[in-house]
C-alpha positions in Angstrom: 79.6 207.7 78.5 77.9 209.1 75.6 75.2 211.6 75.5 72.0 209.3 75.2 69.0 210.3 73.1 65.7 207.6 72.5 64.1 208.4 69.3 60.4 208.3 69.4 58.4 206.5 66.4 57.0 209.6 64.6 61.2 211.2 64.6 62.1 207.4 63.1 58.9 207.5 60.7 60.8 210.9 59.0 63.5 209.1 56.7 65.1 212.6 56.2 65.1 213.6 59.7 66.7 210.3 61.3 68.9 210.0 58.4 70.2 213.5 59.7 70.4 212.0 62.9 71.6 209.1 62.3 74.4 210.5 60.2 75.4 212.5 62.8 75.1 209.4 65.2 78.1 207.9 63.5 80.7 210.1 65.1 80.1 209.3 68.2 78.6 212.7 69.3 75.6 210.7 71.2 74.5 207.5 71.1 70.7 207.0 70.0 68.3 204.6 71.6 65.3 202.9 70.1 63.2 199.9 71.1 61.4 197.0 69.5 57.7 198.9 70.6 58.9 202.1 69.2 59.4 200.5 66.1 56.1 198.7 66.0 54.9 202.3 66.3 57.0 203.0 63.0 55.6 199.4 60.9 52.3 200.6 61.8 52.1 204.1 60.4 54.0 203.3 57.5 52.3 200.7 56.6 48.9 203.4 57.3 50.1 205.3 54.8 50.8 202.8 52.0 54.3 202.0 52.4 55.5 198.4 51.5 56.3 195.9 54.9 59.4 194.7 52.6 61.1 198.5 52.4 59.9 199.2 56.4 61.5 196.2 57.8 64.7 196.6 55.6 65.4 199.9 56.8 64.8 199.1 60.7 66.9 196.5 60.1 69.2 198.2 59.1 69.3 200.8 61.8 69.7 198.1 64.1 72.4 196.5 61.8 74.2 200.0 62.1 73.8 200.5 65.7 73.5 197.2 67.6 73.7 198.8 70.8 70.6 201.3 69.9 67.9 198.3 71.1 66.5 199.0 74.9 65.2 195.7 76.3 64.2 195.1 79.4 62.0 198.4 80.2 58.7 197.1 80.0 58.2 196.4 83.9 58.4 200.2 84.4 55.6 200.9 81.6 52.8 200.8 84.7 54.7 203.3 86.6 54.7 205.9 83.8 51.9 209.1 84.1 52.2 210.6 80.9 48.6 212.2 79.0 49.1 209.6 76.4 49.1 206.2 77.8 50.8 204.9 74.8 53.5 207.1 75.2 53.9 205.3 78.9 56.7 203.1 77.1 58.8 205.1 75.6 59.9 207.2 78.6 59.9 203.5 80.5 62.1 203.0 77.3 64.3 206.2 77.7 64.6 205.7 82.1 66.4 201.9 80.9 68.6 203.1 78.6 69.2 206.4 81.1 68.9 208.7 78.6 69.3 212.2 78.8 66.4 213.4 76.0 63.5 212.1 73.9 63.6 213.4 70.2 60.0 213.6 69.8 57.2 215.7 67.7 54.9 215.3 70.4 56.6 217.0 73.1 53.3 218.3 74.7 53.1 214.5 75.1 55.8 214.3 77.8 55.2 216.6 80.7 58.5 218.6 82.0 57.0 218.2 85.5 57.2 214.1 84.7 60.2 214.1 83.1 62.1 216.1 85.4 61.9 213.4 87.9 64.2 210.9 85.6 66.6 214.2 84.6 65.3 213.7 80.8 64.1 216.5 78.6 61.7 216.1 75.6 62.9 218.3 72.5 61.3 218.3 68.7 63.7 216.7 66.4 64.2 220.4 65.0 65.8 221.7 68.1 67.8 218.4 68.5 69.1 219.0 65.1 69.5 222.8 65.3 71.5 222.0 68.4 74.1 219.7 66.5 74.5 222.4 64.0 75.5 224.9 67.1 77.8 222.3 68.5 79.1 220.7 65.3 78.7 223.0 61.9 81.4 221.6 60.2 80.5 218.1 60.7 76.6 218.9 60.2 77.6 220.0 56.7 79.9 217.7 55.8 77.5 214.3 56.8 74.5 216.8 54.7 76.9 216.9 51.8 77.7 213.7 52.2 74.2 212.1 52.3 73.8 214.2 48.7 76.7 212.0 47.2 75.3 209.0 48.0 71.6 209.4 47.1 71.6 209.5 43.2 68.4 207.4 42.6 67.1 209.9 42.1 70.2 212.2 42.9 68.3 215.3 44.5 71.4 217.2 46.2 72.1 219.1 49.2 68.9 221.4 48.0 66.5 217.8 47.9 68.0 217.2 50.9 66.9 221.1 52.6 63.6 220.3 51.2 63.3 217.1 52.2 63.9 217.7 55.9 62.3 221.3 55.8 58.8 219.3 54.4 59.4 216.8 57.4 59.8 218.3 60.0 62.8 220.3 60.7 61.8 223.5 59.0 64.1 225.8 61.6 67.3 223.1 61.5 66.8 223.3 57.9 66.9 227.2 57.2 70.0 227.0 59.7 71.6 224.6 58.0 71.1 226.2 54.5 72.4 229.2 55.9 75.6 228.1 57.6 76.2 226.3 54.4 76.2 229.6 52.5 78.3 231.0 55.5 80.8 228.4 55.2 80.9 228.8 51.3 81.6 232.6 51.8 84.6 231.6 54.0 86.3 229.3 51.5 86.0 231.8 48.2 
């Protein structure tokens, strides 16, 4: 069984953070886990902050066109149980206990208590460390999937160096800095 990760709404909100992830996801290094509430959470504050309903439910669905198996149902009898300082954070670790995952990628870590998660054997880490961590266990592949993503973004084409900045400005800043520099590693190796 795969390594299991839920994704919380504001790691899904960042288009250039969960495409990193996501793009990563397709090698079968982890499986990622979402649910229909989490992505409530993601329609809501996009649509806060101008974006259009059309574009946010074309790209959920096509997360869950990518990865069918990502959707946790059947969670929400355990949302009572949770004792988290956010109550509206009580779902997604109900979410991440049904799908028996071993981590939350979250920006809100302070959000999920190591004394509470301990008890399901989950950890909460920032999308930064979960990223920097791929890049430790998978450089090559990290690069490649970053070089990759450049190729096919061309409207408007912004490169490997958009895509730094672009992940840097949200989010990531550490993964970002590590990635850059294990590019230029890399580079060094093949001249």
């Amino acid at each position: 069984m795969l390594f299991t990760v839920l994704l919380d709404a504001n790691v899904i909100h960042s288009l250039p953070v969960c495409a990193a992830i996501l793009d990563l996801r397709e090698y079968d290094l982890f499986a990622v886990k979402w649910s229909d509430m989490i992505f409530d959470e993601v329609k809501k504050s996009l649509l806060q902050r101008g974006k259009p309903f059309e574009k946010i439910e074309a790209r959920l669905q096509k997360m869950d066109a990518a990865f069918p198996d990502a959707s946790v149902t059947e969670f929400q009898h355990l949302i009572s149980d949770m004792h988290l300082p956010d109550s509206k954070d009580r779902h997604v670790l109900a979410a991440a206990i049904a799908c028996r995952a071993e981590q939350i990628v979250t920006n809100n870590v302070k959000d999920f208590p190591k004394n509470e998660l301990q008890k399901y054997n989950i950890e909460a880490v920032t999308a930064d460390t979960f990223l920097l961590n791929a890049l430790e266990l998978y450089p090559e592949l990290t690069i490649f999937t970053t070089r990759l993503r450049a190729t096919k973004l061309t409207k408007p084409a912004i490169g490997v160096t958009g895509i730094l900045k672009a992940i840097r400005e949200s989010g990531a800043p550490l993964f970002s800095a590590a990635l850059a520099e294990s590019m230029e590693t890399m580079r060094g190796k093949i001249s």
